[in-house]
N, C-alpha and C positions, 0 to 999 in steps of 0.2 A: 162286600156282602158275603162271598164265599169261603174267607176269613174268617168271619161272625159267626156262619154256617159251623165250621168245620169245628172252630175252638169250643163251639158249645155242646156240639155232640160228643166231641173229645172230653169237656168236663163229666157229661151227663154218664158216659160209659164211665169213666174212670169212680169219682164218686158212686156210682148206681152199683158197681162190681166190691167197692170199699165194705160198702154197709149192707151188701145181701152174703158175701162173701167172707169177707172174713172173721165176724163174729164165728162162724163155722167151724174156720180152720184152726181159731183162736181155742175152741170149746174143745175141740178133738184133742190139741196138741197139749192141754191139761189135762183133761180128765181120759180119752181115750171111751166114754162115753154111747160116742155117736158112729153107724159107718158112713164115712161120706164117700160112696163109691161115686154116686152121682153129683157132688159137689161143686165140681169144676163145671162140668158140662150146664147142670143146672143153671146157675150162676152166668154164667157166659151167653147161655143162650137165651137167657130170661131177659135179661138189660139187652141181649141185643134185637130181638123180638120187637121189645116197644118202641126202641129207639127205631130200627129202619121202617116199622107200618106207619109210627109218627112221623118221621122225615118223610114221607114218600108223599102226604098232604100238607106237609109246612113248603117244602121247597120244591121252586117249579120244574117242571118236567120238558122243561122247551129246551133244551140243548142235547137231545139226544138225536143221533143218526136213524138210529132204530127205534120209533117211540114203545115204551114201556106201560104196562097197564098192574093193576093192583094184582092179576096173579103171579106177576115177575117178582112179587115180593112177597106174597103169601104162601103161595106151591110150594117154593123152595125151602122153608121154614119147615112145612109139613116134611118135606123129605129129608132135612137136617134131623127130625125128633128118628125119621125111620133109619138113616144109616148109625145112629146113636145104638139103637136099638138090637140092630141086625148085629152091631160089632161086638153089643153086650154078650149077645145070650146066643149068638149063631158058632158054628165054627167057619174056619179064614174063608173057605172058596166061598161056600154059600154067601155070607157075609160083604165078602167082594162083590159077589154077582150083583147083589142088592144093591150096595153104593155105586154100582157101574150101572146101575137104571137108574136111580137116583139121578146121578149125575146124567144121564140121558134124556130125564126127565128133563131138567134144567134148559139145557143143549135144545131141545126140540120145542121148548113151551119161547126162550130167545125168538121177536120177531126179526132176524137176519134177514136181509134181500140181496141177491145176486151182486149189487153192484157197491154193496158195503164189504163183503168176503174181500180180508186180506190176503195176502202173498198172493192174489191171481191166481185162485186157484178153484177148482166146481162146488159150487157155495152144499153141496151135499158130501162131499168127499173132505170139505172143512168141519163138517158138522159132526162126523164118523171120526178124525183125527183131535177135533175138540173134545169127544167123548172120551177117546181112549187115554190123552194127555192127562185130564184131570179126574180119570179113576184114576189112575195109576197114583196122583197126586194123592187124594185123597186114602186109596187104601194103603199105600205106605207110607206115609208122613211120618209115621212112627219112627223111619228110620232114622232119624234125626233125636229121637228123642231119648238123646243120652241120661241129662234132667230137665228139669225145667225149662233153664236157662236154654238151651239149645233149641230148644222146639218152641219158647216165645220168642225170643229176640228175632231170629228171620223174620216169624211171623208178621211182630212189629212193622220190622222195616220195608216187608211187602206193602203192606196198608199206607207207612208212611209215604211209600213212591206212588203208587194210588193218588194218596189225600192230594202233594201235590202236582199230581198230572191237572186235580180238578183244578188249583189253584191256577196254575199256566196256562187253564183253556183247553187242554189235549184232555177234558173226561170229561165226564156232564158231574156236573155238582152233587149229584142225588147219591153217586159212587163214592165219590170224594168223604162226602158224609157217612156213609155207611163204615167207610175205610178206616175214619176221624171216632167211630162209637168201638170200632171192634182197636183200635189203637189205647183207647182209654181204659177199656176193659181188660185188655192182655197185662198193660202200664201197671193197673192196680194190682192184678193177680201175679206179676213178678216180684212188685215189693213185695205184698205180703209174705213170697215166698223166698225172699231174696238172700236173706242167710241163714236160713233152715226152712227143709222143704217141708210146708203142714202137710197137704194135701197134692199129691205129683198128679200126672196127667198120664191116664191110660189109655192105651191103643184105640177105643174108642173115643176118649178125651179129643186125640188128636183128628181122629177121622173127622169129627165136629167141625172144628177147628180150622180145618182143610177142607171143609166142605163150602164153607162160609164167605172164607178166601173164593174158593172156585166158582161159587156164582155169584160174586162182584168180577173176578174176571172173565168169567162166560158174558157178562151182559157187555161187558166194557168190548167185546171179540170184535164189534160191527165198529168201532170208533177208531179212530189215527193213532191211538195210542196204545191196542193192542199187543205189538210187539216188544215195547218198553213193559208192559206186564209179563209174558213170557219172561223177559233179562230178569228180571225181578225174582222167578222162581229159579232162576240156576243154582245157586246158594242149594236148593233142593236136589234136584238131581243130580248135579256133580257128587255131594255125600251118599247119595242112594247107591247112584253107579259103585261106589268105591264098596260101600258096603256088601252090596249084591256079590263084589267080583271077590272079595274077601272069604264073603262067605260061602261060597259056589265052589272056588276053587285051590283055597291057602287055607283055611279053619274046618273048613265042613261040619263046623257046629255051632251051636246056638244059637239066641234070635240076633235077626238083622241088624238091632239097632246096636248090639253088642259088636258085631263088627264094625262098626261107624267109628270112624278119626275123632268123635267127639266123644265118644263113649271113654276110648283110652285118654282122650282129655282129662277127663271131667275125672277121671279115676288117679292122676297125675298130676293136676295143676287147682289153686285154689280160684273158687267160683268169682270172684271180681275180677281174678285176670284173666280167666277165661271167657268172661261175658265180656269184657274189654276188646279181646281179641277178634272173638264173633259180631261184633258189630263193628268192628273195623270192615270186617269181610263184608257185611252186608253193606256198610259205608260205599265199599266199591262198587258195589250190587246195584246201587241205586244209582252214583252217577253216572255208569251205563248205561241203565234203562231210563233215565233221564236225555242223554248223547243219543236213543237212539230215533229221539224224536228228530234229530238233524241229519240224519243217516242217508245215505246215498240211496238204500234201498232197505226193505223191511227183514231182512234175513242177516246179512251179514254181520255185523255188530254181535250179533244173537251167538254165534259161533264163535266170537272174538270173545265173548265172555264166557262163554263156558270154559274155555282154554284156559282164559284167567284166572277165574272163581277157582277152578279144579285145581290149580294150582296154590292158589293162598286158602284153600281149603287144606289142603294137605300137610301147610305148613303148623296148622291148627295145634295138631299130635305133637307138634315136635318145639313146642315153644321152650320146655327144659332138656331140649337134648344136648345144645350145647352152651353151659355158660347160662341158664334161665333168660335163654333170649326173649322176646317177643317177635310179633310178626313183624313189625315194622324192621326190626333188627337180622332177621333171618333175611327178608326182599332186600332188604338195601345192600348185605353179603354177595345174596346170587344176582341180583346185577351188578354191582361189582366184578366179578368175577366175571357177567358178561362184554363187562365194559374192558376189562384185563385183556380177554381171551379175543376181541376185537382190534385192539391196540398192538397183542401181538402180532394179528394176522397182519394189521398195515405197515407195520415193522419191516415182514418177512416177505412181503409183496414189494417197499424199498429198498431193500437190500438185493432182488431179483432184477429190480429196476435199474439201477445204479451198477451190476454186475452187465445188463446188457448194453446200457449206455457205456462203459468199458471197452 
């Protein structure tokens, strides 16, 4: 049934985004016409609206840790149209501040109880560290968004690891579904824009976008499956981290998302192999946050991927540095190379060996 659940809200997004959407982007990229500054957001956030207040009375609400009531789903819509809004027409601080209530909104409206709070930690001091994680998500998602491509495919594959957490039993289905409308809806808005961009996705585009994300994993915080949601968004902050450190202390200019390894991607490499690339990355993304359901403890793993991601994120930039490698081609080199640099060391520990045996 969860199957049935998931495939049909996946169709309803995908189709519902097809035919609000892209006659739009179709009308703009002939005629030049229309401004679709709100396009994207509208679109996205229209299909996703009917679909989660109608999932939320189609499918049942009995597998939550923390039961959910209809303002878990309506509030946060109201405050998806406000950080839209704040990011349109506000400047950055103001703007932030707004989606950092927002998002606090969210955080505080979550019924959490004491003994759902992950990592063992003061279910208040979770709730102030949940706030901060998913502002920050949310007002700078941007960084990633070199084009399109970069700032839907993670997306994608967040939701994807979502949809099947609900599938395996580690979510409550109501997320899953949610995951499964906002996956149909990204799916359609990629093609459409998949080898010329009609309509891109603006800073506030994205804050949406990430905002939507953030309260399906806000609600999902109280369940076992929290921490595989964290793995999920490294993909994000590894590229932010880089970016920030780029731009902070080696460029000290322009925006953020210009110093992003995707941005010189996307400036260097054609858009099929670069999207090819980035969901290779998110590929790994996910069977981590999937691994970390088996995990010794809730934190570890979480570190072991950010190591990893930040790594084959970086390899991103450098797919034609040597040779028009790819990722897959660049990893299997440097381990290699680690495998080399091992085989010499037992070499040279034999030979120490064999000299004291002597």
């Amino acid at each position: 049934m969860e199957l049935l659940y998931i495939s049909l809200f996946m169709l309803l997004g995908f189709f519902g985004m097809f035919f609000l959407y892209a006659p739009i982007a179709d009308k703009y990229t002939r005629t030049l016409e229309i401004k679709p500054y709100h396009a994207a957001s509208f679109s996205i956030f229209f299909i996703y609206a009917i679909g989660a207040i109608g999932g939320y009375f189609i499918v049942p609400q009995n597998d939550f840790i923390n039961d959910i009531g209809i303002q878990n789903v309506v509030v946060p819509l109201f405050l998806a149209c406000t950080v839209y809004f704040a990011q349109t027409t506000l400047n950055t601080l103001p703007a932030n501040i707004i989606t950092t209530l927002c998002v606090a909104g969210c955080v505080v409206l979550h019924p959490l109880t004491p003994e759902s709070v992950p990592f063992n930690t003061n279910i208040w001091l979770f709730k102030i560290a949940l706030t901060i994680f998913f502002s920050v998500f949310c007002c700078y998602y941007h960084a990633i968004n070199a084009v399109v491509h970069t700032t839907v495919i993670p997306s994608i594959a967040m939701m994807i690891g979502l949809s099947i957490l609900g599938v395996l039993g580690a979510a409550p289905v109501y997320l899953a579904i949610c995951a499964a409308l906002l996956i149909g809806i990204l799916s359609s808005y990629l093609i459409t824009n998949a080898n010329e961009v009609k309509i891109g996705l603006s800073r506030a585009d994205c804050s949406v976008i990430a905002f939507l994300i953030s309260n399906l994993f806000i609600l999902d915080s109280g369940e076992i499956s929290f921490p595989s949601c964290v793995v999920f968004t490294v993909i994000f902050w590894t590229e932010l981290l880089r970016a920030a450190w780029k731009r902070v202390f080696i460029t000290k200019s322009g925006l953020l998302e210009e110093n992003s390894h995707y941005y010189k991607a996307a400036n260097n490499v054609p858009l099929p192999i670069l999207s090819k690339n980035i969901a290779k990355v998110c590929g790994v993304c996910l069977f981590l946050g999937w691994f970390q359901l088996f995990s010794i403890n809730q934190y570890s793993l979480i570190i072991v991927s950010f190591l990893i991601i930040f790594w084959l994120n970086g390899s991103v930039d450098n797919i034609y540095s040597t040779g028009k490698q790819s990722i897959h081609d660049i990893n299997k080199e440097f381990f290699n190379n680690i495998k080399q640099s091992i085989n010499e060391a037992k070499d040279n520990i034999n030979k120490i060996t064999e000299k004291k045996d002597k």
